[in-house]
Structure formats: C-alpha cells, structure tokens
C-alpha positions as CSV (number, residue, x, y, z in Angstrom):
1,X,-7.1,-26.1,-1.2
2,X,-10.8,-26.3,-0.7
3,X,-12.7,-26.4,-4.1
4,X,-15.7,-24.1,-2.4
5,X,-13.4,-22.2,-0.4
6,X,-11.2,-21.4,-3.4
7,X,-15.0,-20.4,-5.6
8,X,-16.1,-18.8,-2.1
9,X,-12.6,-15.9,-2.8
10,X,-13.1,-15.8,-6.8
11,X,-16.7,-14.3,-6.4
12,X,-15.5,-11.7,-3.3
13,X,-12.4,-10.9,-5.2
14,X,-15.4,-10.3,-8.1
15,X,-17.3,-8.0,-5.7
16,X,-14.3,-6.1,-4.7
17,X,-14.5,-4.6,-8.4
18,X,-18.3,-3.8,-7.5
19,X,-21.7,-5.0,-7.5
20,X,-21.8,-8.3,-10.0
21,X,-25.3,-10.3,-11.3
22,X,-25.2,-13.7,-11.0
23,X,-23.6,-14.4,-14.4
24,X,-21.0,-12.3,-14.5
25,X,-20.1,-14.0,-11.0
26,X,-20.6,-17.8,-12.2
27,X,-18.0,-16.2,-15.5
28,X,-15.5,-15.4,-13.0
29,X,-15.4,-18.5,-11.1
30,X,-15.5,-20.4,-13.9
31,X,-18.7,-22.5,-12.8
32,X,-22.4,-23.1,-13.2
33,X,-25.1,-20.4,-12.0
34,X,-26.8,-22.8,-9.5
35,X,-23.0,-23.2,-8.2
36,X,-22.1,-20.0,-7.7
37,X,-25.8,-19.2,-6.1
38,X,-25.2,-21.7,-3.5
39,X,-22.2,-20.1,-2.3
40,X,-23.5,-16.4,-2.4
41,X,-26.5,-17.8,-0.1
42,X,-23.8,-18.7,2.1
43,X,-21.8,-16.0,2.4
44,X,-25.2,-13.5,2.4
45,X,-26.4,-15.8,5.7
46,X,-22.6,-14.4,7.1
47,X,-23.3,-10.7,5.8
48,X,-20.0,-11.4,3.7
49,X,-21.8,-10.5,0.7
50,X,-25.4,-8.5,0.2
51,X,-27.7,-7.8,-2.8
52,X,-27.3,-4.0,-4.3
53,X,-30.6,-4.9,-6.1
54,X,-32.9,-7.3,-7.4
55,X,-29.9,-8.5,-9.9
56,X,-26.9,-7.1,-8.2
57,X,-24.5,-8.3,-5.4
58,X,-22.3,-6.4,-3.5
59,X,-19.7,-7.0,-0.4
60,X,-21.2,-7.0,2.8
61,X,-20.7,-5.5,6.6
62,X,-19.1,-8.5,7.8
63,X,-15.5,-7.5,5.6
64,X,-15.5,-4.1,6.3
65,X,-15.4,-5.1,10.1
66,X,-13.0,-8.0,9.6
67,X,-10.9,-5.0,7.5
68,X,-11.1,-2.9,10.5
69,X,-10.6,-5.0,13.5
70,X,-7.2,-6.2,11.4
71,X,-6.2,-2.7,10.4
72,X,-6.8,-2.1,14.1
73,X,-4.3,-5.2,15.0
74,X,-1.0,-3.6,13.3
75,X,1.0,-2.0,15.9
76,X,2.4,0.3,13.5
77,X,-0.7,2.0,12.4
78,X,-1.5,2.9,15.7
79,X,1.5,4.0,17.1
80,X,2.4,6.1,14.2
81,X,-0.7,7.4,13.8
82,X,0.3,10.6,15.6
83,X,3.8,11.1,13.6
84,X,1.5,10.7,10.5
85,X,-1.4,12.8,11.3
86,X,1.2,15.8,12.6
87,X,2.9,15.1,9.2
88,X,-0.2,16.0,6.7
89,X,-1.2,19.0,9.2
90,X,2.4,20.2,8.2
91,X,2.6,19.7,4.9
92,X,-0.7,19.9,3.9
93,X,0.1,16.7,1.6
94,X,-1.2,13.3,1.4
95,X,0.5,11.3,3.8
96,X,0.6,7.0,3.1
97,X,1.8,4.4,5.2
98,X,2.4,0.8,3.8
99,X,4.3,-2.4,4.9
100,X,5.3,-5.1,2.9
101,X,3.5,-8.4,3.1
102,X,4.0,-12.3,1.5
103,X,6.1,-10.4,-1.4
104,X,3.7,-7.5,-1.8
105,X,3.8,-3.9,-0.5
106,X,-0.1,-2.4,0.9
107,X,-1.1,0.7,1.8
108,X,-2.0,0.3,5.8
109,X,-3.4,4.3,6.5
110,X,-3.7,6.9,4.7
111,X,-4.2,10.7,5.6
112,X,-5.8,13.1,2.7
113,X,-4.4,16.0,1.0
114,X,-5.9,19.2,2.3
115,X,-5.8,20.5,-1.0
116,X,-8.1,20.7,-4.0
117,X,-6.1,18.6,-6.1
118,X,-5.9,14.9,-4.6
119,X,-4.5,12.0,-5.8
120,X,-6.5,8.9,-5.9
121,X,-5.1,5.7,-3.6
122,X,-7.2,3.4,-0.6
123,X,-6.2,1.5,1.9
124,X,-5.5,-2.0,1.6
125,X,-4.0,-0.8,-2.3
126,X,-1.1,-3.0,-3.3
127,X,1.8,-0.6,-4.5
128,X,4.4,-1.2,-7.3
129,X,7.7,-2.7,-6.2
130,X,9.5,-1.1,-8.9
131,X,8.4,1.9,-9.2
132,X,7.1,3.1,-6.0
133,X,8.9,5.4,-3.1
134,X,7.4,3.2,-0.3
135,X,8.3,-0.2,-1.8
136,X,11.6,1.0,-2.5
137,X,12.0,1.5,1.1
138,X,10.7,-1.7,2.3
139,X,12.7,-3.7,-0.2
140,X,15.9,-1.6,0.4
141,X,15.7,-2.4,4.1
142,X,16.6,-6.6,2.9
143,X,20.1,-7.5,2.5
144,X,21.7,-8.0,-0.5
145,X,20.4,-11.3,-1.5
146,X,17.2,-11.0,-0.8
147,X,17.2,-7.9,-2.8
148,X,18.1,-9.6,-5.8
149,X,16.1,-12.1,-5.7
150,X,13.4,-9.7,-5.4
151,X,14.6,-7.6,-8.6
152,X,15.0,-10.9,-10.5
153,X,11.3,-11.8,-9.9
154,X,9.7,-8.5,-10.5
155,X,7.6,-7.8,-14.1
156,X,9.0,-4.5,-14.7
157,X,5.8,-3.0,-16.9
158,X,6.5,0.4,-17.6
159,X,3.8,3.0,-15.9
160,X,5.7,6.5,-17.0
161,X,8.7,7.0,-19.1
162,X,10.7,7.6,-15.9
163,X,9.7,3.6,-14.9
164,X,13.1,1.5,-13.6
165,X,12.6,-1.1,-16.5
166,X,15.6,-3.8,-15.4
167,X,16.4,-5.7,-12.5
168,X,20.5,-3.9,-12.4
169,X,18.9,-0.2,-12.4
170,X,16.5,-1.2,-9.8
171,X,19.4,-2.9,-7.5
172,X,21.2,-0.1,-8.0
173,X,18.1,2.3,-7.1
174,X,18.3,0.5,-3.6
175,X,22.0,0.9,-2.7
176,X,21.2,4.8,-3.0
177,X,17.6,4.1,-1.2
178,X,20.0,2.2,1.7
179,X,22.3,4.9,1.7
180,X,20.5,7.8,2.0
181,X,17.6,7.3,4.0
182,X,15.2,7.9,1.8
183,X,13.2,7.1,-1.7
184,X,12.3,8.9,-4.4
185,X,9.4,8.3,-6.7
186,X,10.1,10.3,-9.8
187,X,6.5,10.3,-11.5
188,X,7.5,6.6,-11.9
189,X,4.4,5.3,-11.5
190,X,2.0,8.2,-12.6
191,X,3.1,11.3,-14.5
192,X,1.4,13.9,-12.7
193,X,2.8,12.6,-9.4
194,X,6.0,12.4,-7.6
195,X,6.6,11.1,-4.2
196,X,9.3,10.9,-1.1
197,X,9.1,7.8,1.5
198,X,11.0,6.6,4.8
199,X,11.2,4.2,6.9
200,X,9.9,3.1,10.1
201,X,11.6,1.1,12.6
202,X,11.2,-0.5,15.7
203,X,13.0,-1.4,19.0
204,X,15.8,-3.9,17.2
205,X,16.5,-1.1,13.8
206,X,14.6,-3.5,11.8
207,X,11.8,-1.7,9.4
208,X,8.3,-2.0,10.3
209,X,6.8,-0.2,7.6
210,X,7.6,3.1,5.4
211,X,5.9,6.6,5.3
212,X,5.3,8.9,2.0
213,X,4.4,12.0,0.9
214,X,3.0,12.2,-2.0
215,X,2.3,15.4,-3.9
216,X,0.7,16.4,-7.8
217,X,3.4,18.1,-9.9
218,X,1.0,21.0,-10.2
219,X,1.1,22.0,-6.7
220,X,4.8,20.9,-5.8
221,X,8.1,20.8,-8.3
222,X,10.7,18.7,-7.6
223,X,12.8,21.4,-5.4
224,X,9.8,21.5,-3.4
225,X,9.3,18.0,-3.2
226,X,12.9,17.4,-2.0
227,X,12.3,20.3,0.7
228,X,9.9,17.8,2.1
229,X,12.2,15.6,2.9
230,X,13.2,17.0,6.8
231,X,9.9,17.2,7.7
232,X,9.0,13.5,6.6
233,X,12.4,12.2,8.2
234,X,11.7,14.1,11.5
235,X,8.1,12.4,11.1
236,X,9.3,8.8,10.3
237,X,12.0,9.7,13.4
238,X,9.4,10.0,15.7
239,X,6.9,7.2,14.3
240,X,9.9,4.8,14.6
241,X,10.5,6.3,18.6
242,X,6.9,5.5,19.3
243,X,7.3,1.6,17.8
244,X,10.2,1.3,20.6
245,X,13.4,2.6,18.1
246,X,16.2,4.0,20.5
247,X,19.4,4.7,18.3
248,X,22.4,4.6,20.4
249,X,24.0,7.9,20.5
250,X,20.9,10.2,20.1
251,X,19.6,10.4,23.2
C-alpha cells in the first residue's frame, strides 16, 4: 500500500469525526506536522478536505459528491426506493435499508420517523452483525458455512443485556432468521429500541439488501412491533419485484 495514500485515509477517516487542527491530525497519522500539511494541501487543491477556520479542517465537497454519485450507482436503492418510501408513509416509522459489504453491513437509505421521538442512525453507518435485525438478515441469507465462519469471527461486545453474546446462540438466531422470513432486533443493540428487518431479492432469489423498521419502545411495544411485520414483508415483496424477483407460483 502507498505510504501517502495510506496517511492521505488516516487524516479523512480523522475528519469524518469532525473538524481537526493540524496536531490533532499529524497525532492520528502518526507523523510530523509538516507531513501531514503536505498532504492536506493536497487534498484541499481536490476540495477533499477544507478549513472550518483559521485552525480547523473539515471534509470537503468533493466526498459528499463522490458519496452521492456512488449511493446513486446501487440498483437497489433506487429501485426500492418507492417500496421504502410507501413503507414509512404507512407506518409512520423509520424505515433503513442496508447491504452487506467486504464483511461489514452499511446503512444505504434511510427514511425518517414522522414522529417526535427519532432515533439517531446516517447513511453510510456500519451496523452490528450480531446484534442487529438487518445484519441478521444479510448474514442469514449465506449458507451454512459461511455462516459459521462468520459467527466464529465476530467480537460479540455486549450493547444491552438482551445482546447474542456467543457464536452457537447467534447460529442458532439465523436458522430462525432463515426460517421465518424475518429478524428481530430485541433492544439488542440499544435499550430503548427494537427493530424488525427483511430481505430483498433480485431476479435469481439471491438477497440484495434487507429493509427495517425500526421503532423507540415508547411509541411501539413489542405486540405492536410484531404487527409491523405484514406491512414490512408486503414492502420488502414489492422492493424485491422491482429488483427483477419473480417467485414461481405467485403470479
């Protein structure tokens, strides 16, 4: 890997956290000031990087455009964007869309709650693999192996005291997943939230992505959560019809 290049991602990654000075940029990557100054003159004469102020750096235009145009590029997020968007009008609920990517599952879209109380995610946030309902999809959606080699390689730090801590629970969590059609997030990763995902598929059956619903604890119980369920399988039905998925026999 390129020494610079490598620098070039530490001080973005940096900036991602918001604005830096100079030395808390040239601590990050681990090099001199004059170093790290070279490279943000570099990537400010791209628009990569800007200064907030007279000390302060900040990320530039040119990644929020490369963000977009890629966003832009998945299929999925455009053809489903209908299913979605009908989906929060309905429920009123945050709707999330994610895929999962080089061993890691990221929120692609996301539609917000039309209620007061809102829950805080982004796009482009990497979710949980253990203790999330959309990861739980996308993994499910492996075969066996795959699975486990998964659940063997995950750190399972525990975010609630609902939190799969072992890689047997967790296998075990996606032979229901697999069988039912759906996951469940149980206030596993945050105690005031609970969640309910699909999948999405295209032409071949294989999954694209997965859809959620996720909802505070305050506005939904669990019942109500679960009563979610046929609207966001009708929704993920219909997403997974606009990426090209024909099950035989339904039509």
């Amino acid at each position: 890997m390129s020494q610079s290049l490598d620098r070039a991602l530490t001080v973005l990654t940096a900036l991602a956290e918001g604005p830096r000075t100079l030395d808390q940029l040239a601590e990050s990557a681990g090099v001199h000031k004059t170093t790290v100054l070279r490279l943000l003159r570099t990537l400010e004469a791209h628009r990569f990087v800007q200064r907030a102020d007279a000390r302060h750096y900040r990320l530039g235009a040119t990644l929020f455009d490369l963000a977009s145009r890629a966003l832009d590029q998945r299929d999925v997020r455009r053809q489903a964007e209908p299913a979605l968007r009908a989906l929060n009008d309905a429920t009123g609920h945050t709707v999330h869309l994610a895929s999962y990517e080089s061993g890691e599952v990221v929120y692609i879209d996301k539609y917000e709650s039309k209620h007061p109380v809102r829950m805080y995610s982004r796009i482009g946030k990497r979710a949980a693999l253990h203790c999330t309902a959309v990861a739980k999809v996308l993994v499910a959606a492996f075969d066996e192996p795959r699975r486990r080699e998964i659940a063997e390689s995950i750190t399972y730090t525990p975010m609630t005291e609902n939190t799969i801590t072992n890689a047997a629970d967790y296998l075990a969590e996606l032979r229901t997943v697999a069988e039912r059609g759906y996951a469940i997030d149980d206030s596993e990763h945050e105690d005031f939230i609970h969640c309910v995902a699909a999948p999405i598929r295209d032409q071949a059956g294989a999954v694209l992505a997965a859809v959620s619903v996720s909802v505070p604890k305050i506005l939904l119980d669990r019942p109500g959560l679960l009563a979610l369920v046929p609207d966001l399988l009708a929704a993920a039905d219909t997403a997974s019809r606009a990426c090209g998925w024909n099950p035989v026999g339904k039509d």
